[in-house]
C-alpha positions in Angstrom: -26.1 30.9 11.4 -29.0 28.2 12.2 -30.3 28.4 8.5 -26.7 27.9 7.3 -25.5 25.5 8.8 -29.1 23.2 8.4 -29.0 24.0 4.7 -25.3 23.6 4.7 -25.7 19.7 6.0 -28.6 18.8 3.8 -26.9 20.0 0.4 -23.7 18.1 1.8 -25.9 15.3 3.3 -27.9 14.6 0.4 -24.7 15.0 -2.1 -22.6 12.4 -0.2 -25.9 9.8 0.0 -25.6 9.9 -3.9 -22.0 9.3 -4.3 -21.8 6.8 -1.5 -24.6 4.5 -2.6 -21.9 3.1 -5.3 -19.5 1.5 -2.3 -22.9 0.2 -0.4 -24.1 -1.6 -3.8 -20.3 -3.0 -4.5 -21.3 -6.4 -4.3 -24.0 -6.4 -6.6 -22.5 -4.0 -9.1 -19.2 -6.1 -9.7 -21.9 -9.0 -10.6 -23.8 -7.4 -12.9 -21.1 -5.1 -14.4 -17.9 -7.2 -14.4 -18.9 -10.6 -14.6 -16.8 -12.7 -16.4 -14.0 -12.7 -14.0 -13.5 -14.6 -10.9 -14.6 -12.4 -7.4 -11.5 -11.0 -6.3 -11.3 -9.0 -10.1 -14.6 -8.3 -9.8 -13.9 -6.6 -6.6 -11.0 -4.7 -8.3 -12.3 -4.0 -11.0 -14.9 -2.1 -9.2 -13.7 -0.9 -6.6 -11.4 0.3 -9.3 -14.3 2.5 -11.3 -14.6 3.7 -7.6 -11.0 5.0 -7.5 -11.6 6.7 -11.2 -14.1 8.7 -9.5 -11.7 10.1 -7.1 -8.8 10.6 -9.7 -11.0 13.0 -11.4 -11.6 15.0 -7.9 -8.6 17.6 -8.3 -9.8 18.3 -11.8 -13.6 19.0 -9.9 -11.5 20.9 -7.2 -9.5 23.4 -9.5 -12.2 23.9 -12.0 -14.9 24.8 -8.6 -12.3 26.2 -6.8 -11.8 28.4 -10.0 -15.8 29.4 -9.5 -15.6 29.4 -5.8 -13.1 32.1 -5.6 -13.6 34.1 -8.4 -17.5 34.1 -8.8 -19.0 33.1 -5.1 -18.9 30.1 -3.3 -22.9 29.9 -3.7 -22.7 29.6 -7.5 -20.2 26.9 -6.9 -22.3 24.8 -4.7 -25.3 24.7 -6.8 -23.8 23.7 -9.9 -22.1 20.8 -8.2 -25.3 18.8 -6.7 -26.3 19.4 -10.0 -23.8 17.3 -11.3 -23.7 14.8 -8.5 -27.7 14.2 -9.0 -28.1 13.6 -12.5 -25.1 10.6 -12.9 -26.1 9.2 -9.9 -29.8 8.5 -11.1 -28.1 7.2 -14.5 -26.7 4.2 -12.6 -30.7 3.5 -11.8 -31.1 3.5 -15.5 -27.7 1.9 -17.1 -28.1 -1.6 -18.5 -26.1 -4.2 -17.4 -22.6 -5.9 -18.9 -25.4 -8.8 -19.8 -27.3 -6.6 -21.9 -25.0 -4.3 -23.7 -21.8 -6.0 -23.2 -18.7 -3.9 -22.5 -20.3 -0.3 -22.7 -21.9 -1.1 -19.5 -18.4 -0.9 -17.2 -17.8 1.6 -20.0 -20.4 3.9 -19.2 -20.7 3.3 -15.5 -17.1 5.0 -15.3 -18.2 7.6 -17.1 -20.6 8.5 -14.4 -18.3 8.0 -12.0 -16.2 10.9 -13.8 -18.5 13.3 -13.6 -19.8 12.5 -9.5 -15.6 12.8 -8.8 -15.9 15.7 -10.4 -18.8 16.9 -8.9 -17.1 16.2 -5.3 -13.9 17.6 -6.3 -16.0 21.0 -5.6 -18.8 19.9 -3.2 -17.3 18.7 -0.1 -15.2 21.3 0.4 -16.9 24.3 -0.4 -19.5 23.2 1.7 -16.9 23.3 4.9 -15.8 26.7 3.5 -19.6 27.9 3.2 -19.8 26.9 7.0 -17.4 28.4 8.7 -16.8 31.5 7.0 -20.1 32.0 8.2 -19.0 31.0 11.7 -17.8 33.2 14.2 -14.6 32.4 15.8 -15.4 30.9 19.0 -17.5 28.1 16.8 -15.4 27.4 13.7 -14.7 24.4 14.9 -18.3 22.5 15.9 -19.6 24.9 12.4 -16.9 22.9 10.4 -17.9 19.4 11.7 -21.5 20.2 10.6 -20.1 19.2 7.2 -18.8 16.0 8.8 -22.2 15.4 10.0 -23.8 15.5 7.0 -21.4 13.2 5.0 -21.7 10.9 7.9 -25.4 11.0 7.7 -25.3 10.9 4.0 -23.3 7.4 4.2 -25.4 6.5 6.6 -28.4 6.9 4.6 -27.4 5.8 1.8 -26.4 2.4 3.8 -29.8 2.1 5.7 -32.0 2.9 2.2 -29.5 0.0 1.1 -30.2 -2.7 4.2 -33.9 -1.7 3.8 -33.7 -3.0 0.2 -31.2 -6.2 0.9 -33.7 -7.1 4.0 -37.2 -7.0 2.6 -36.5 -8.2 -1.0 -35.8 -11.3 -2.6 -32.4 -12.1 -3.8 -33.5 -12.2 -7.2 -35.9 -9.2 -7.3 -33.1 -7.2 -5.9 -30.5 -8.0 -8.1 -32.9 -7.8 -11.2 -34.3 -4.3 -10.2 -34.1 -3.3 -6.7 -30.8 -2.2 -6.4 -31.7 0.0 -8.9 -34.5 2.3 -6.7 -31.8 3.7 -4.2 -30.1 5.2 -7.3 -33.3 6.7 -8.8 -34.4 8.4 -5.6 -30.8 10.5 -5.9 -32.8 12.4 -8.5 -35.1 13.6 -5.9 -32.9 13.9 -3.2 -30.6 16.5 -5.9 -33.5 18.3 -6.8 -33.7 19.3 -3.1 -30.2 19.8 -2.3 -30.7 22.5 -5.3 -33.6 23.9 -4.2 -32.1 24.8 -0.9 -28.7 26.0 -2.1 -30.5 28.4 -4.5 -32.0 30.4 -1.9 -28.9 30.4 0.5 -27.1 33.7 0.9 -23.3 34.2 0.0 -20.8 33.9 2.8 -19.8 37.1 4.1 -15.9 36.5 4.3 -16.4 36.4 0.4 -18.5 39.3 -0.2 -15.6 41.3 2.4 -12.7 40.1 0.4 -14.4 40.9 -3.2 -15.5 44.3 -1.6 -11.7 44.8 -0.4 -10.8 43.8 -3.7 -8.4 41.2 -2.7 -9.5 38.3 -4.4 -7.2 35.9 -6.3 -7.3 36.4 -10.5 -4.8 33.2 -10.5 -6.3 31.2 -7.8 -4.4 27.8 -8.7 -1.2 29.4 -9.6 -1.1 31.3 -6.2 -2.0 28.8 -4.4 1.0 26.9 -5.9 3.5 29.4 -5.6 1.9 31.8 -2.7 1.3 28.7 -0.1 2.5 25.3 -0.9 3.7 24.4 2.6 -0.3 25.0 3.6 -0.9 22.6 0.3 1.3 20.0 1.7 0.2 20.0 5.2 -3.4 19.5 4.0 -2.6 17.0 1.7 -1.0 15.1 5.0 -3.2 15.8 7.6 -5.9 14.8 5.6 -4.7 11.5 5.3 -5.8 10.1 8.2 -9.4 11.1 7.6 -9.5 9.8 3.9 -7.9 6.3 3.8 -9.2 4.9 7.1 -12.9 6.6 6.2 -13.1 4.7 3.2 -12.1 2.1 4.5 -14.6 1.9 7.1 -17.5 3.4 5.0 -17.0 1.4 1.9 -14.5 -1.5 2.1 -15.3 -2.9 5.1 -18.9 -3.8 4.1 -17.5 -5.5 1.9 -14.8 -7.0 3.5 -17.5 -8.0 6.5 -19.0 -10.4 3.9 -16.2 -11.7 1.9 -13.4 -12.0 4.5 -15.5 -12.4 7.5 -18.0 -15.1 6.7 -21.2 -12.1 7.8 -24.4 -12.0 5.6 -24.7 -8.4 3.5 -27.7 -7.6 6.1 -25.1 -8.6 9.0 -22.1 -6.1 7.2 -24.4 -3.0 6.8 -25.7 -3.3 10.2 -21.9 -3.2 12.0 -21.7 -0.6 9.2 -23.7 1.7 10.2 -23.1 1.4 13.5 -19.7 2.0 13.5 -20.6 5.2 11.2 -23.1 6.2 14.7 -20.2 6.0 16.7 -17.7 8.2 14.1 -20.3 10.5 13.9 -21.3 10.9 18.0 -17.4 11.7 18.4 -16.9 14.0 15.7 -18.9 16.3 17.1 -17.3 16.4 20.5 -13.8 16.9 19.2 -14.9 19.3 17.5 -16.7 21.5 20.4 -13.3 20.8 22.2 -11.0 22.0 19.8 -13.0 25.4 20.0 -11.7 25.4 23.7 -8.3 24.3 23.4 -6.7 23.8 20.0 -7.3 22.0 16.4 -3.5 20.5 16.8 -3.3 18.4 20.6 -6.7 17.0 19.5 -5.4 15.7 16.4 -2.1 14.8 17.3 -3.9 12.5 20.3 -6.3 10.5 18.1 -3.5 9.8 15.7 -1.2 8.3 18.2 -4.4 6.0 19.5 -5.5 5.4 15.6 -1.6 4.0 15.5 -1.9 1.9 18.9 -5.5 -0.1 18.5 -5.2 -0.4 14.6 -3.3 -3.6 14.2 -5.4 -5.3 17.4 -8.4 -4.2 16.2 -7.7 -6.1 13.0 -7.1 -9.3 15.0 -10.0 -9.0 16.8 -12.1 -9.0 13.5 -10.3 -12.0 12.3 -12.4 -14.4 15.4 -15.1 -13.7 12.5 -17.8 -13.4 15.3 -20.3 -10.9 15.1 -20.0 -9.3 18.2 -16.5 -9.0 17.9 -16.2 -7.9 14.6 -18.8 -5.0 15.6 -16.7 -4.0 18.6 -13.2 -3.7 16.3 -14.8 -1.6 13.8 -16.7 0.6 16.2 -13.0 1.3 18.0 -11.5 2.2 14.8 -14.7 4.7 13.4 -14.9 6.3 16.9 -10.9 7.0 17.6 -10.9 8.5 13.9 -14.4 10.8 14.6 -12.3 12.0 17.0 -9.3 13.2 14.5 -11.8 14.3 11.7 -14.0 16.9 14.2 -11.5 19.1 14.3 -10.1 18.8 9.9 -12.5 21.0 8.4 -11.8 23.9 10.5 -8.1 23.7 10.1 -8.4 23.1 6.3 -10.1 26.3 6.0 -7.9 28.3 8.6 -4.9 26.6 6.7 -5.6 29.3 3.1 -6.4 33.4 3.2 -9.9 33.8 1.9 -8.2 35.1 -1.7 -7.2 31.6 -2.7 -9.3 28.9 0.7 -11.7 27.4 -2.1 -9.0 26.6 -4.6 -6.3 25.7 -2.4 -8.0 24.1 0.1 -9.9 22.0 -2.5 -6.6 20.8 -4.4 -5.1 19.6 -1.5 -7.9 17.7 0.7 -9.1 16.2 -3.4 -5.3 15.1 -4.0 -5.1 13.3 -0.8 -8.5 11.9 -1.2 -7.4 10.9 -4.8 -4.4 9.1 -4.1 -5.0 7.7 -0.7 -9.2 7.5 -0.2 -10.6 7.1 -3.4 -7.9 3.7 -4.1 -8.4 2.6 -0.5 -10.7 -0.4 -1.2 -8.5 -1.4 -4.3 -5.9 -1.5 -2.3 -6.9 -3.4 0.4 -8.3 -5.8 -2.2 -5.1 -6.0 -3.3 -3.3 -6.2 -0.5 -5.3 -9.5 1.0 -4.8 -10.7 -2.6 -0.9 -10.9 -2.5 0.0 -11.0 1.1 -3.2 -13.6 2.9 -3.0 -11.2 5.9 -5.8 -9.5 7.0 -2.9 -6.9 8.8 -1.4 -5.9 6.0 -4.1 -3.4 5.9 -3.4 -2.6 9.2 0.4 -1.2 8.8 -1.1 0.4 5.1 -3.3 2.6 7.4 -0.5 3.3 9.9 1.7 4.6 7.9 -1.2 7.4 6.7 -1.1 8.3 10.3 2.7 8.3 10.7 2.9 11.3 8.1 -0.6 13.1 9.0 1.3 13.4 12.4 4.6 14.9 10.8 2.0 17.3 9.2 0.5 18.1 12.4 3.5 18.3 14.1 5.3 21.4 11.9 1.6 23.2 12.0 1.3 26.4 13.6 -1.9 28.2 14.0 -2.3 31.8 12.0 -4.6 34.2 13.5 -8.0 34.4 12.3 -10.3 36.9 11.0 
C-alpha cells in the first residue's frame, strides 16, 4: 500500500507541477503572447487559453475513462503523463506573439488542448488507483494522498517559479527564464512514466474483469445506469474546483494587480496559503475515516459560506499581512472540504463504470466552474469594481455543493 500510494503522489504530483506552471507564469505569458491589448484583455485572454484547457477535460475524461475501465487503470495512467509532459515542455520552446505573430496564442492553445486532455484522465484515475488499493478503514486519508500531490505539485511548480522571479533579472526572465520551469516538465514526465510503468494494476479491477462484470458501454451506462451519482459529483465537486483555482492560480495574480504586492510578494502568500490547504486536507481526511465523508463536508461548506465575503474585505486593506491571513482562512476551511472528495467520488460509481463516470463528472464541474474561474473573476472586477463580487460567485458554488451533500447517502462498500 506504501509503494502505491508514494508512486501514486509522484505521477499525480509531478503531472499537476506541469499543468500548473501555466497559471504561476500568467503574468508574463499574457505579455509575451497577447500583447497588443490593454492588461485587463491580456488577462482574459489568457486566462482564457487556461479555460480551453479545461473545456477539453470531459473529452480527456470519456476517452481515459473508456481505457480505464475497459483495459486497466495502469495503461490509462501512463499514457496520460505522457501527454501532460510533452506540451508542457513545448511552452519552453514556442516562440513568442513578437516573433511569429498570431500562431503563437494559436499554438499555445493547442497545447493547452492536449494538457486538458491529458488531465481529463489523470487526476482522477490517480484517486481511483489509490483507493481501490485501499482498504476500507483508510479510503479516506488513501484518497487525499492524490490531494497531496496536486497540492504539492502547485506548490512546486509556484516555488521553482519564485526561485526564478527572485534571483533573475526582469529582463533575463522575461527573455528566457520563464522558459526553464517549462523545459524541466520533460524531465519531471519522464519520471512520472518511469514510475507508473512498473506499478501493479489495482485489485478492485483485476476482481471485477475476473467476475466479468466490467462495463462494454462505460459512458452510456454511466448516463443511463447512474446519473443521480453524475450529478451529485458534478455538485459536490464544486466547491473544491472554483475556489481551488481561485486560490492556486487567480489569486497570484490578483495579489499583484488588485492588491498593489510585488509577483515575489503574491507567490509567497501563495504558497503559503497552499501549506495551510494542504496540512488540513489531510486531517479531514483521517477524520472522515472515523466518522463520515458527508458531516465533514457539509461543516466546511457552511464556514466556506460564512468567512468568504470578510475574508475578501480583509484583502482589500492591501497590507501584506493581512492579505496573507484572508487567503490562508479561505485555503485552510476549503482543505478541510476537499480531504474527504476523492473518497466519496470513487465510492459515489460501482467499479464497472468508477473511471468513466467518475471522470465525466468531477472534469464537467472542473470545466465549467474551475477551469473559467480566473476569467471569470477577471471579468467580474472588470464590470462590477467590487472585489466581492467574487465573493457571492464563490458562494453560490457552495450553496449547491451543499444541496448535493445534503440528498447523499452513503452505499456500502466493498
Amino acid at each position: 500500500m506504501k509503494k502505491v500510494v508514494i508512486s501514486g503522489m509522484i505521477g499525480n504530483g509531478l503531472e499537476w507541477y506541469d499543468y500548473a506552471l501555466y497559471g504561476h507564469m500568467a503574468f508574463i505569458i499574457s505579455k509575451l503572447y497577447f500583447p497588443n491589448a490593454d492588461p485587463t484583455l491580456q488577462l482574459l485572454a489568457t486566462f482564457g487559453v487556461f479555460a480551453v484547457g479545461f473545456v477539453f477535460r470531459p473529452l480527456g475524461a470519456i476517452m481515459f475513462g473508456i481505457i480505464g475501465d475497459k483495459f486497466g487503470r495502469r495503461k490509462s495512467l501512463v499514457i496520460a503523463i505522457l501527454l501532460m509532459a510533452i506540451p508542457t515542455g513545448c511552452i519552453g520552446i514556442l516562440p513568442t506573439y513578437e516573433q511569429i505573430g498570431i500562431w503563437a496564442p494559436i499554438l499555445l492553445t493547442v497545447i493547452r488542448i492536449c494538457q486538458g486532455i491529458s488531465l481529463g484522465g489523470e487526476f482522477s484515475g490517480s484517486i481511483i488507483y489509490i483507493v481501490e488499493h485501499a482498504p476500507p478503514h483508510r479510503k479516506g486519508l488513501s484518497g487525499s494522498a492524490s490531494l497531496v500531490s496536486l497540492i504539492l505539485g502547485f506548490m512546486l511548480g509556484s516555488f521553482v517559479s519564485l526561485c526564478f522571479v527572485t534571483f533573475l533579472s526582469t529582463e533575463d526572465f522575461e527573455s528566457w527564464g520563464w522558459r526553464i520551469p517549462f523545459l524541466i516538465g520533460i524531465a519531471v514526465g519522464l519520471v512520472g512514466l518511469y514510475i507508473r510503468s512498473h506499478c501493479d494494476e489495482s485489485p478492485a479491477y483485476e476482481e471485477a474483469k475476473r467476475e466479468g462484470v466490467l462495463s462494454a458501454t462505460p459512458v452510456r451506462d454511466s448516463f443511463t445506469k447512474h446519473p443521480i451519482p453524475m450529478l451529485q459529483g458534478f455538485l459536490m465537486y464544486m466547491t473544491v474546483t472554483m475556489p481551488f483555482y481561485l486560490v492556486s492560480v487567480y489569486l497570484i495574480t490578483f495579489t499583484e494587480r488588485e492588491l498593489g504586492q510585488s509577483p515575489a510578494q503574491a507567490l509567497t502568500i501563495n504558497t503559503v496559503a497552499m501549506f495551510c490547504m494542504l496540512v488540513t486536507i489531510l486531517g479531514s481526511a483521517i477524520l472522515s475515516d472515523r466518522i463520515g465523508r458527508k458531516p465533514i463536508m457539509m461543516t466546511a461548506a457552511l464556514l466556506l459560506l460564512i468567512v468568504t465575503a470578510p475574508s475578501f474585505l480583509l484583502m482589500d486593506s492591501n497590507q501584506f499581512w493581512q492579505i496573507l491571513i484572508a487567503q490562508c482562512i479561505i485555503a485552510t476551511i476549503l482543505g478541510i472540504y476537499m480531504g474527504p472528495v476523492p473518497a466519496l467520488l470513487v465510492e459515489l460509481f460501482p467499479t464497472s463504470v468508477r473511471y468513466t463516470g467518475m471522470s465525466i463528472a468531477y472534469n464537467a464541474s472542473a470545466a465549467i466552474f474551475g477551469g473559467t474561474a480566473p476569467m471569470v473573476c477577471v471579468w467580474l472586477i472588470a464590470h462590477t469594481g467590487s472585489h466581492l463580487s467574487i465573493a457571492y460567485y464563490m458562494m453560490l458554488c457552495y450553496a449547491l455543493s451543499l444541496a448535493a451533500l445534503f440528498s447523499y447517502r452513503a452505499l456500502p462498500q466493498k
